[in-house]
C-alpha positions as CSV (number, residue, x, y, z in Angstrom):
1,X,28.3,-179.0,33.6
2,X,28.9,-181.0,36.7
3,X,31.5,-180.5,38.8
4,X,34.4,-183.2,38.7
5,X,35.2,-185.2,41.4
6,X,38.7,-187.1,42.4
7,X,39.9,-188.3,39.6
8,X,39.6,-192.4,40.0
9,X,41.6,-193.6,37.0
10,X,44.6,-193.1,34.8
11,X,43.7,-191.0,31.8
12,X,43.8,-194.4,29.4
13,X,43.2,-197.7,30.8
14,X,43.1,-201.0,28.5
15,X,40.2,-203.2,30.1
16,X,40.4,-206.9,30.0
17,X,37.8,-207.3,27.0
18,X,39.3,-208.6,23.7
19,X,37.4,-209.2,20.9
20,X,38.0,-210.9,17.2
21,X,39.3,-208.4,14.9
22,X,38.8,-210.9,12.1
23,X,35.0,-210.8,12.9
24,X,34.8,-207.3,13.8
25,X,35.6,-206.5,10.3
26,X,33.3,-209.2,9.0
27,X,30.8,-207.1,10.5
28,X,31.8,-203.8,9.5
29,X,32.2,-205.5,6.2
30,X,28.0,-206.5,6.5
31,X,27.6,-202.2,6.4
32,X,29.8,-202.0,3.4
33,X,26.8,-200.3,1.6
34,X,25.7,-198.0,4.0
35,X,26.4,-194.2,4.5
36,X,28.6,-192.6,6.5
37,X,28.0,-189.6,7.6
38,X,30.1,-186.8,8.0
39,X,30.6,-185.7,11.3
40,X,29.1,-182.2,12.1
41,X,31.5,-180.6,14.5
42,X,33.5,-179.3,11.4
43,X,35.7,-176.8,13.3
44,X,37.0,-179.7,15.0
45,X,38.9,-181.9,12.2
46,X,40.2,-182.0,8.4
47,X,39.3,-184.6,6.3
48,X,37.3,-187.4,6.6
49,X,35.6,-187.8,10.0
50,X,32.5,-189.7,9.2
51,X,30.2,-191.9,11.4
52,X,27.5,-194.7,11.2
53,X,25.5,-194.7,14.2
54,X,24.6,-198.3,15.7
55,X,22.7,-197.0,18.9
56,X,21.2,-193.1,19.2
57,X,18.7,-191.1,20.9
58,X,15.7,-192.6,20.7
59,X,13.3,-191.7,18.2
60,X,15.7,-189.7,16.5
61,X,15.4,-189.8,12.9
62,X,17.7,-187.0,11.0
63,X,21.2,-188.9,10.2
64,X,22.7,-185.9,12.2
65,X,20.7,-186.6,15.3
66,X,21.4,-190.5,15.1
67,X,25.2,-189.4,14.9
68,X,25.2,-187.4,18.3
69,X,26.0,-188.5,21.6
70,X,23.6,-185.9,23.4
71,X,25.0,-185.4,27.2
72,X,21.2,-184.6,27.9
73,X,19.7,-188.1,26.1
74,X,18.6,-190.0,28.7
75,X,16.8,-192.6,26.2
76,X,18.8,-194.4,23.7
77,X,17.9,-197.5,20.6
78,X,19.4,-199.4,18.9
79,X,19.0,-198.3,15.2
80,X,18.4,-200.9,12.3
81,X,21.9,-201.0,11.2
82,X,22.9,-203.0,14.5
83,X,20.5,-205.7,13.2
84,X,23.1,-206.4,10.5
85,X,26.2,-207.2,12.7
86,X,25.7,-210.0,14.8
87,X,29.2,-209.5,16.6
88,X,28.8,-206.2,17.0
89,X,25.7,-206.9,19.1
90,X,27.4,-209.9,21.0
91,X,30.2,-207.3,22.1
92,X,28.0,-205.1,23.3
93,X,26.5,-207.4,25.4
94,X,29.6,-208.0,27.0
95,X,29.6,-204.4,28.7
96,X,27.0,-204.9,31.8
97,X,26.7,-201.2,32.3
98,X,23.8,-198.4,30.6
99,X,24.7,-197.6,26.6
100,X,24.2,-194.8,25.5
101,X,25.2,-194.0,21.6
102,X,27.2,-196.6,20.1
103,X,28.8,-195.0,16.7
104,X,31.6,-196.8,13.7
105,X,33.5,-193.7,13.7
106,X,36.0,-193.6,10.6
107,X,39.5,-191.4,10.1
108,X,40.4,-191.4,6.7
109,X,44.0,-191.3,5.6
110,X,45.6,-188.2,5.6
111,X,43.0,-186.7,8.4
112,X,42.8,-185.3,11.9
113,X,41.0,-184.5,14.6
114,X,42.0,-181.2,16.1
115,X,42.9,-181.2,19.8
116,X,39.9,-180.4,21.8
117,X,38.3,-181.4,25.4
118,X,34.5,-183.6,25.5
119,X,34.2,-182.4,28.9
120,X,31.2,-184.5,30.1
121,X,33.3,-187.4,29.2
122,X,35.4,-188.9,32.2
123,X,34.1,-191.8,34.3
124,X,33.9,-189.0,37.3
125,X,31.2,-187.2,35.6
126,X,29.0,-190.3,34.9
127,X,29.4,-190.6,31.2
128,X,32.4,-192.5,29.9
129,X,33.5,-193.3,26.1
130,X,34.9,-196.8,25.4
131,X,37.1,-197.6,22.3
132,X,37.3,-201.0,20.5
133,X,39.6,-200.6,17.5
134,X,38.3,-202.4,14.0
135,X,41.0,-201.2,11.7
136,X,44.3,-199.0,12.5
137,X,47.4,-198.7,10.9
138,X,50.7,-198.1,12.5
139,X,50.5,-194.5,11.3
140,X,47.7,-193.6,13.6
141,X,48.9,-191.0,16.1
142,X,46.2,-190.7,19.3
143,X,47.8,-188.5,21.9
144,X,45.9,-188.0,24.8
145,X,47.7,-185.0,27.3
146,X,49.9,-185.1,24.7
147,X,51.1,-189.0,25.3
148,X,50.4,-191.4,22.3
149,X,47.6,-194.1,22.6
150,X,48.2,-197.5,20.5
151,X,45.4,-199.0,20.6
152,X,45.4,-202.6,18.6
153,X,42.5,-204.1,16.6
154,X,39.9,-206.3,19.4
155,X,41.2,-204.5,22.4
156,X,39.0,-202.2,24.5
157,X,39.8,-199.1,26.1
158,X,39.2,-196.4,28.4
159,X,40.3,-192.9,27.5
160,X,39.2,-189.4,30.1
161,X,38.6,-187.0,27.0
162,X,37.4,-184.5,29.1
163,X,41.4,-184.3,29.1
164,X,43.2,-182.6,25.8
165,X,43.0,-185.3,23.1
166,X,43.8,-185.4,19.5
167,X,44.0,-187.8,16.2
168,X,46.4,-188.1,13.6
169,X,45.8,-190.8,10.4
170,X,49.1,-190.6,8.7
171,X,49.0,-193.7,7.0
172,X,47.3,-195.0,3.8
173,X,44.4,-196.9,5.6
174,X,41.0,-196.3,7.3
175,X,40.9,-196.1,11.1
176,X,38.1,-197.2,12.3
177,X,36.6,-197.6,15.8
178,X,33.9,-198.6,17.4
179,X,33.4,-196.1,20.3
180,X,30.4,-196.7,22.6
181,X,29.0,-193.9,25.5
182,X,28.1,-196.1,28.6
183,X,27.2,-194.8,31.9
184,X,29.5,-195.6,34.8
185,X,28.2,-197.9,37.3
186,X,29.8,-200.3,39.7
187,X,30.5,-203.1,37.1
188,X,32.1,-200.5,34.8
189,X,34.3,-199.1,37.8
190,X,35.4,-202.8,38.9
191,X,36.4,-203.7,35.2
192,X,38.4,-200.3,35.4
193,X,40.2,-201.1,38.8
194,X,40.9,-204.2,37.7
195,X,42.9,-203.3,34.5
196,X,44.2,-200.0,35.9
């Protein structure tokens, strides 16, 4: 694990990319049929934590392989679920920087994710993990360092969880986010210092 340097940003920063929630879920709503699957770190959550991966490694097959963010991938596809949501695609467009995985990653009600640290995950090690919100509920509790993180429906965020970080769905409705791994580059770092 690389060795961090000066941290450049706050822990959470909202960037300046909003997207329609009303289409957003017309497009989760296109992968109505599909499976998610559950995620494998089970020491890390009760509940339901489940994923349907949009980008993974390339030429992985296994639905658990397709649902990890690798820190060692260097290659990465887009699977043929993406091929489905049109506005899922023109979103990621939007980001002018390397994807990596691209996951729907779902929180059922009455679940949690335990705090725990994705230490390769902060822009200053070169891997950072954006959030754009699909569905939410007011009963979603993300604390981050222990400070909650509202995050609405179309917005797009920034969050260092190589710092402490856990979830809370203690409401009656799905939370579910899209959550892409980028790698940070200079048009990543001026959207960044521009909404910091």
């Amino acid at each position: 694990m690389a060795e961090p340097t000066q941290v450049q940003f706050p822990d959470r920063v909202r960037l300046a990319l909003n997207f329609d929630p009303g289409r957003l879920e017309d497009d989760l709503g296109r992968l109505r049929g599909c499976e998610w699957i559950g995620h494998f770190v089970k020491q890390n959550y009760d509940g339901d934590w489940s994923v349907i991966p949009l980008r993974a490694q390339a030429g992985a097959t296994h639905p658990v392989m397709m649902i990890y963010s690798s820190p060692t991938a260097k290659e990465f596809e887009d699977t043929p679920l993406l091929a489905h949501t049109p506005y899922f695609r023109e979103l990621l467009a939007a980001f002018e920087c390397p994807l990596g995985a691209v996951r729907l990653m779902r929180l059922g009600p009455g679940s949690i994710i335990k705090e725990h640290r994705d230490d390769d995950l902060a822009f200053e090690r070169g891997t950072v993990r954006l959030h754009v919100p699909i569905t939410t509920n007011p009963h979603v509790e993300f604390l981050l360092n222990g400070s909650r993180v509202v995050m609405a429906p179309g917005s797009t965020w920034y969050l260092r969880l190589s710092d402490p970080h856990s979830v809370s769905n203690n409401g009656a409705a799905d939370r579910v986010h899209l959550v892409i791994d980028a790698l940070a580059n200079d048009w990543l770092a001026a959207a960044l210092h521009g909404a910091a």
